[in-house]
C-alpha positions in Angstrom: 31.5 15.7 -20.3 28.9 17.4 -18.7 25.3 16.4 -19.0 23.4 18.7 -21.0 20.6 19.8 -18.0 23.4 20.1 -15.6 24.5 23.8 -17.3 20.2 24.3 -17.9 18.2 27.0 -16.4 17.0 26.7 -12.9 13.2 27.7 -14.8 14.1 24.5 -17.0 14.7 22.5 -14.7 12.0 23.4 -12.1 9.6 22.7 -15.6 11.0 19.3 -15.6 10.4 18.5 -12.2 7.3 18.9 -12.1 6.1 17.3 -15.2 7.4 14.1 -14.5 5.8 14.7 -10.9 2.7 15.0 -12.7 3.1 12.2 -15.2 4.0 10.1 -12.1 0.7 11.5 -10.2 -1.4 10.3 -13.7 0.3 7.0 -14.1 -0.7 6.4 -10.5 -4.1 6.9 -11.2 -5.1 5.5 -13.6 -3.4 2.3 -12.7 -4.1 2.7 -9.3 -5.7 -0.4 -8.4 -2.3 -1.9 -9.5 -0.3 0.5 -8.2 -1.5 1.4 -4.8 -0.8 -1.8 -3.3 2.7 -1.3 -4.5 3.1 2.0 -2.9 1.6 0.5 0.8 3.9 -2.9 0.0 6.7 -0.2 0.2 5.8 1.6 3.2 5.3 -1.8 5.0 8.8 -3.1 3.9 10.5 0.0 5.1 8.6 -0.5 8.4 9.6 -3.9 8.3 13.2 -3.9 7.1 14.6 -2.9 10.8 13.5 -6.2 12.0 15.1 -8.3 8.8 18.3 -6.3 9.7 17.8 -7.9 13.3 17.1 -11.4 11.9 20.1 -10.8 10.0 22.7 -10.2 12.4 21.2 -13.0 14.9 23.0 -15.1 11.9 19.6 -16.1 10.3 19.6 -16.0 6.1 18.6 -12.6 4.4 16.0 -14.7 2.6 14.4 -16.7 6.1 14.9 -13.3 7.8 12.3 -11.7 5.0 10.1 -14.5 5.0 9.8 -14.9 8.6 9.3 -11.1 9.1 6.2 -11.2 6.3 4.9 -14.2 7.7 4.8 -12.9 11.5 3.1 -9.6 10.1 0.3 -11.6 7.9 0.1 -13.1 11.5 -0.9 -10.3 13.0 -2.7 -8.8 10.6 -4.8 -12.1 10.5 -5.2 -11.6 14.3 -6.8 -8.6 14.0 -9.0 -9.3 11.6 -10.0 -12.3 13.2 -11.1 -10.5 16.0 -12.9 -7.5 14.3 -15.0 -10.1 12.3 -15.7 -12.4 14.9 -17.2 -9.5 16.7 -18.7 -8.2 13.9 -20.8 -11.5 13.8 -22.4 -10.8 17.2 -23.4 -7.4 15.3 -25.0 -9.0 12.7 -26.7 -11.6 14.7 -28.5 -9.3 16.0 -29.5 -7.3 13.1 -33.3 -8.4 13.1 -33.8 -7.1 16.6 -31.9 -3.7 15.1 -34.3 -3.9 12.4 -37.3 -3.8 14.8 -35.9 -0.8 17.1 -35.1 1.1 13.9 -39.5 0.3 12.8 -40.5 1.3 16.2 -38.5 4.4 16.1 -39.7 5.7 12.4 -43.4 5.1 13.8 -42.7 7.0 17.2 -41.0 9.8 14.1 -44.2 10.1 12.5 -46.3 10.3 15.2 -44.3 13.1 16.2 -44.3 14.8 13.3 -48.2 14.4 12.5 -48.6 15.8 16.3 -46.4 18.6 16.0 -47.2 20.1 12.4 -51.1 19.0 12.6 -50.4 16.8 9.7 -52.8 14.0 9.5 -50.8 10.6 10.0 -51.9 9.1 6.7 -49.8 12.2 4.9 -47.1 11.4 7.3 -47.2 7.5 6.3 -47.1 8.4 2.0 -44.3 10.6 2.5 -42.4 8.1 4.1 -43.3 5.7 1.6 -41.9 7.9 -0.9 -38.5 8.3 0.7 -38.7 4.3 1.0 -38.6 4.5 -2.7 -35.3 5.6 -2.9 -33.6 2.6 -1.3 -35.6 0.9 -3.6 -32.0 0.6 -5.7 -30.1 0.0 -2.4 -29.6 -3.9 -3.3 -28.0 -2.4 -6.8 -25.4 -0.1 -5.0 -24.9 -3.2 -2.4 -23.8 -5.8 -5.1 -21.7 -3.4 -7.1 -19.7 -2.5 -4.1 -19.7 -6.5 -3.3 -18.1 -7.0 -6.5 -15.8 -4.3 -6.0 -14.7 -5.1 -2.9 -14.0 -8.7 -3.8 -11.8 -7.3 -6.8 -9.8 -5.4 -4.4 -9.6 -7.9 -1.2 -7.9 -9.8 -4.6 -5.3 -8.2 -5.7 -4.6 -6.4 -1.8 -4.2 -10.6 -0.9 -0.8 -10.6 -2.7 0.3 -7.7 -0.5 2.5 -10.3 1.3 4.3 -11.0 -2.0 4.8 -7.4 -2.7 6.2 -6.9 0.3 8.6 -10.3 0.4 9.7 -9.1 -2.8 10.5 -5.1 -2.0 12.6 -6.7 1.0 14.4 -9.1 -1.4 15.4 -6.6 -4.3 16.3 -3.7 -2.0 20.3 -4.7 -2.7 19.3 -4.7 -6.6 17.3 -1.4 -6.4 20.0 0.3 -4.4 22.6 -1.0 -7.3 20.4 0.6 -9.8 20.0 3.7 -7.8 24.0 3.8 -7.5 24.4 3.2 -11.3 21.9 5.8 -12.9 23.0 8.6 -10.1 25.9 11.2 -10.4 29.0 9.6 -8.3 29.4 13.2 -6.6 25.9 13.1 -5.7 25.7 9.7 -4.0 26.5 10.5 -0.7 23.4 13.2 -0.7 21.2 10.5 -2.3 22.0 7.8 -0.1 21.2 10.4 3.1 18.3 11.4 1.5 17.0 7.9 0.9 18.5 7.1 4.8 15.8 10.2 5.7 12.9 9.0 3.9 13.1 5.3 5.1 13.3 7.2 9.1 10.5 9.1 8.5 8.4 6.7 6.9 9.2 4.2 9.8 8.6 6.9 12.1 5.9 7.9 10.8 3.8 4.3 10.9 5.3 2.6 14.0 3.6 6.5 15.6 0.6 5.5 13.9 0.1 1.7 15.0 1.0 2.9 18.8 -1.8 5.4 18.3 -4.4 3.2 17.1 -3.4 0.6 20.0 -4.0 3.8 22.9 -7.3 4.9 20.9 -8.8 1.7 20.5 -8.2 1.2 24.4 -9.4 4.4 25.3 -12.3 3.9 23.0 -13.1 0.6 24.6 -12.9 1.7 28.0 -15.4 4.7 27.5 -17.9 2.4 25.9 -17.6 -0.5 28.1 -18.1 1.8 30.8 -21.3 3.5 29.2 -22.7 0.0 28.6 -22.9 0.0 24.8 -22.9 -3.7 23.3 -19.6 -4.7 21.4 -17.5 -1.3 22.9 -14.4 -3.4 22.2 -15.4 -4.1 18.6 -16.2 -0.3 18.0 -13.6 0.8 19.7 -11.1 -1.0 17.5 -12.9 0.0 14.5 -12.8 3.6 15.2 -9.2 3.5 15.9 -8.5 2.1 12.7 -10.8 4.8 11.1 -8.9 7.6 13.3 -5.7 6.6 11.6 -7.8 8.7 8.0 -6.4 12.0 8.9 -8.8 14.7 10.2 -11.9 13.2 9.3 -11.4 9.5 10.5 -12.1 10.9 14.0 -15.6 12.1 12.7 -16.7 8.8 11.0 -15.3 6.7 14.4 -17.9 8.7 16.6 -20.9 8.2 14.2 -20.7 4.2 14.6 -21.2 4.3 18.5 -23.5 6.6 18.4 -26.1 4.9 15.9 -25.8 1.7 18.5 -26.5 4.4 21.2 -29.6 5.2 19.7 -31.0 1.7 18.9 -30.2 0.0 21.9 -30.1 2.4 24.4 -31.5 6.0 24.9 -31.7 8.2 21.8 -30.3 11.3 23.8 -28.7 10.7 27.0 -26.3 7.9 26.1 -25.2 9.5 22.5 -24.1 12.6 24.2 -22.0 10.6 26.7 -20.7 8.8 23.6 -20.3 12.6 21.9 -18.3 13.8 25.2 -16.4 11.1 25.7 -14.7 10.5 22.2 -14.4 14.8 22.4 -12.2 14.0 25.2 -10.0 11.3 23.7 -9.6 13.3 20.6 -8.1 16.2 22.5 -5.7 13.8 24.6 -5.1 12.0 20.7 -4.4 15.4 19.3 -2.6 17.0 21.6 -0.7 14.5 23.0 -0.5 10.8 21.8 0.1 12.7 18.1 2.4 15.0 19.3 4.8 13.0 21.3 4.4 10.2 19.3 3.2 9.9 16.0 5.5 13.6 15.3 7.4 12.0 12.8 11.1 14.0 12.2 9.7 15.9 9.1 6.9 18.2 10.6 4.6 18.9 7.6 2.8 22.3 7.1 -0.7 22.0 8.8 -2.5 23.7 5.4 -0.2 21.5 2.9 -1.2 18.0 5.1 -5.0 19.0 4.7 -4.7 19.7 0.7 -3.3 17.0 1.0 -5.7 14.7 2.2 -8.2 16.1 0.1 -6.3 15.4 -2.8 -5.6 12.2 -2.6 -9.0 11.3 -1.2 -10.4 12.7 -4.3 -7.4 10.7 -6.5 -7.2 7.3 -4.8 -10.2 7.5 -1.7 -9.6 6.3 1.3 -6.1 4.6 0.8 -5.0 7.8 -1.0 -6.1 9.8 2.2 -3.8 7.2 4.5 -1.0 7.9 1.8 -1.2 11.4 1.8 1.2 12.8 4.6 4.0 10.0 4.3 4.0 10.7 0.3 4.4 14.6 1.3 7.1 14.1 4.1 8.9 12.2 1.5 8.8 14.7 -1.3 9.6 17.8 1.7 12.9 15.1 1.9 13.8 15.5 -1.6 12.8 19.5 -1.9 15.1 20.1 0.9 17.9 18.1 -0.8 17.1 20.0 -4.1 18.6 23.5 -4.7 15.9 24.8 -7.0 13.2 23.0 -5.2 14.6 23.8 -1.6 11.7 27.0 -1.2 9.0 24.5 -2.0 10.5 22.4 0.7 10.4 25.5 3.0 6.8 25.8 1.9 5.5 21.7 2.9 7.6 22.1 6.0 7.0 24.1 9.3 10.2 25.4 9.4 8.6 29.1 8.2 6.0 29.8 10.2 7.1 31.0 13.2 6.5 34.7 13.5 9.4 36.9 12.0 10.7 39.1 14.9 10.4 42.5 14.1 13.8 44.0 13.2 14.5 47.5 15.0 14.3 50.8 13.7 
């Protein structure tokens, strides 16, 4: 016996898509802080799932394989962070000696000011005073986003557990996939899922190799400008590079604010400004293309909605999320009949430049 939507109109079932798309897109936001981990658990586990395999056929149990594989990765990650925070220290270390470049330079600001609009200097001073006023509520804004932050370094600490888990029930979930799905339509389901676990993997091993080039080249150009904890910055701006489009904007602006405090407020910025110009264009146009380009090339107007889209949905994880969630639906609009245009539509498939037919 058939199923009832298989004989449905295409309109029907193009209406149903999409509203369970969007009741997916609503469940995920407003239980996002539960929720998002899950979804970045999921990318990790695909990314890590090769290695289990390996662990696997070196003879070693599916369930030390998964635990060694999360284990090694916390590792790492621990590593990193280590490293960011222990240079981090240095940085705040030497915070009061920031503090006393940043006085020196707002009184060097007014005299300029008073000097160049004949303003007397006592205007100057008030009007400062009033702008003072409005980090008056700066300590406010600092402990809420403490508490925040310490509610979501909480539940982000059991990402190891998501992840163990994901790895552990992959068998189970690809049982249920097999029993809810259409036996005709099982080979296309399990290529389509075979596709989205390739570009996902693809897509972040690109994206660690990246940040490993950026934060070298980043490091390089500030240790060679003489700017105090280049390595630190330069790892930190890597990481921020990995926020499409804008991350590249944000990575600059730490640098430069160093520049300006401990070195000279116009010279050594714009070697900073030039230099990172420079590694963007060789990130751009040829660490991304060569090896981020995952095998699903996603439209360049889609992947900015995109980003804005989930920025303004889930912030700045929603903005990391945002092409690997749209290479995987383009997977599953390719693979649907009624949705296959829509896939043509994500994709870059379409926009090469029709050649003219002749008269």
């Amino acid at each position: 016996m058939n199923h009832p939507l298989s004989t449905a109109p295409s309109y029907v079932k193009l209406s149903l898509f999409f509203i369970g798309l969007c009741a997916f897109g609503c469940i995920l936001y407003f239980s996002q802080f539960v929720l998002i981990p899950f979804v970045f658990a999921a990318l990790f586990a695909s990314l890590l799932d090769p290695i289990v395999t390996f662990f696997e056929r070196i003879k070693i149990p599916r369930l030390m394989a998964i635990a060694l594989c999360v284990i090694l990765a916390f590792l790492c990650f621990c590593a990193v962070a280590y490293f960011i925070f222990d240079q981090l220290s240095l940085f705040i270390d030497s915070l009061p000696k920031f503090s006393e470049k940043i006085g020196i330079m707002i009184e060097q600001l007014k005299e300029g000011i008073s000097s160049f609009f004949h303003i007397k200097h006592e205007a100057v001073d008030a009007q400062f005073k009033k702008w003072a006023k409005l980090f008056d509520q700066l300590d406010v804004a600092i402990g809420y986003l403490s508490g925040f932050a310490i509610s979501a370094a909480f539940t982000w600490l059991f990402m190891p557990a998501y992840v163990f888990l994901i790895l552990y029930s992959q068998p189970l979930i690809w049982t249920f996939i097999k029993k809810i799905s259409d036996r005709k339509n099982l080979g296309e389901i399990s290529d389509a899922i075979l596709a989205i676990k390739a570009v996902v993997q693809s897509y972040l091993i690109g994206l660690v190799i990246e940040a490993i080039i950026v934060a070298c080249l980043n490091s390089t150009a500030l240790l060679i400008l003489g700017i105090d904890y280049a390595i630190a910055i330069g790892v930190i701006g890597a990481i921020l590079n990995m926020i499409p489009y804008i991350g590249g904007i944000f990575s600059v602006i730490i640098p430069i604010l160093i520049a300006i405090l401990t070195k000279d407020p116009i010279t050594t910025p714009l070697l900073i400004t030039t230099a990172y110009v420079i590694i963007q264009f060789i990130d751009n146009h040829f660490i991304v293309t060569f090896i981020v380009a995952s095998r699903v090339r996603i439209n360049p107007l889609v992947s900015v909605i995109a980003v804005i889209i989930f920025g303004q949905m889930f912030g700045v994880a929603g903005m990391f999320l945002a092409l690997p969630i749209t290479g995987i639906l383009k997977i599953v609009f390719d693979r649907i009949d009624v949705l296959a245009p829509y896939g043509m539509l994500l994709g870059t498939e379409g926009l090469r430049k029709p050649k003219r037919s002749s008269p």
